[in-house]
C-alpha positions in Angstrom: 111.3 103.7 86.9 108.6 104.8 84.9 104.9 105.9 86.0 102.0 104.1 84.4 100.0 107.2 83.9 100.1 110.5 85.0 97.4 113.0 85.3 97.1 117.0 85.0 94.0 119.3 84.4 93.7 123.0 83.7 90.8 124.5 84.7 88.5 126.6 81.9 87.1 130.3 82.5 83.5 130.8 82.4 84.4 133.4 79.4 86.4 130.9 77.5 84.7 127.8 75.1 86.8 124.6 74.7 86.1 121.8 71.8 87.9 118.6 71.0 87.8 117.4 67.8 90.1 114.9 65.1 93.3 115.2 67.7 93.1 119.1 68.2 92.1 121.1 71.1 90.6 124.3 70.2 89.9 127.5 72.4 87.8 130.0 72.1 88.3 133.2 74.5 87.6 137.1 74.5 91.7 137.3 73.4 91.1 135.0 70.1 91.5 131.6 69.2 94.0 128.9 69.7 94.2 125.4 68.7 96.9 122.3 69.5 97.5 119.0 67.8 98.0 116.4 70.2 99.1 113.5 67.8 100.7 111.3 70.5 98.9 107.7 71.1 99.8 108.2 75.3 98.1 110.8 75.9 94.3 111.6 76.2 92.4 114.7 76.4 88.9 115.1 78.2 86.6 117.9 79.0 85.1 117.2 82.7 83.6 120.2 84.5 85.1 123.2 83.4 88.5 121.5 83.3 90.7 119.8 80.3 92.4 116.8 81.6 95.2 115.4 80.2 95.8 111.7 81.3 99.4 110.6 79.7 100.4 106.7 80.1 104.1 105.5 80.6 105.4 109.1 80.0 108.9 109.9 78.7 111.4 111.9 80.6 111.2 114.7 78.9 107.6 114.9 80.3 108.2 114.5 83.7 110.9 116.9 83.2 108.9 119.0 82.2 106.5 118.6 84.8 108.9 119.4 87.4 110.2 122.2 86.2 106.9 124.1 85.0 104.4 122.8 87.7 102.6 120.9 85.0 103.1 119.5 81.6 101.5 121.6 79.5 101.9 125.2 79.4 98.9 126.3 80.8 
């Protein structure tokens, strides 16, 4: 049976700026800069309160896997 959504945050350091633009997360930190395509339709990405939540809808397997086996489905 699949879920009809499933959500996950991770929270954001005060030290640490987060922007969402065009499909890409970028981050901004005292360690450098990273950013991530998210090109799949399912999921969405917010920015709420010092946290980026990822809301996924009807996710695969492999995500909730994933999920199990990392304590979240994105590596944090």
């Amino acid at each position: 049976m699949r879920l009809p959504i499933m959500i996950d945050y991770v929270e954001i350091p005060n030290s640490v700026s987060v922007s969402i633009e065009d499909g890409k997360i970028h981050i901004k930190g005292p360690k450098g800069e990273k950013y991530r395509n998210i090109n799949n339709r399912n999921i969405i990405v917010e920015i709420k309160e010092n946290k980026i939540i990822f809301k996924v809808y009807f996710p695969s397997k492999k995500i909730i896997r994933d999920t199990e086996y990392n304590g979240c489905a994105y590596k944090k």
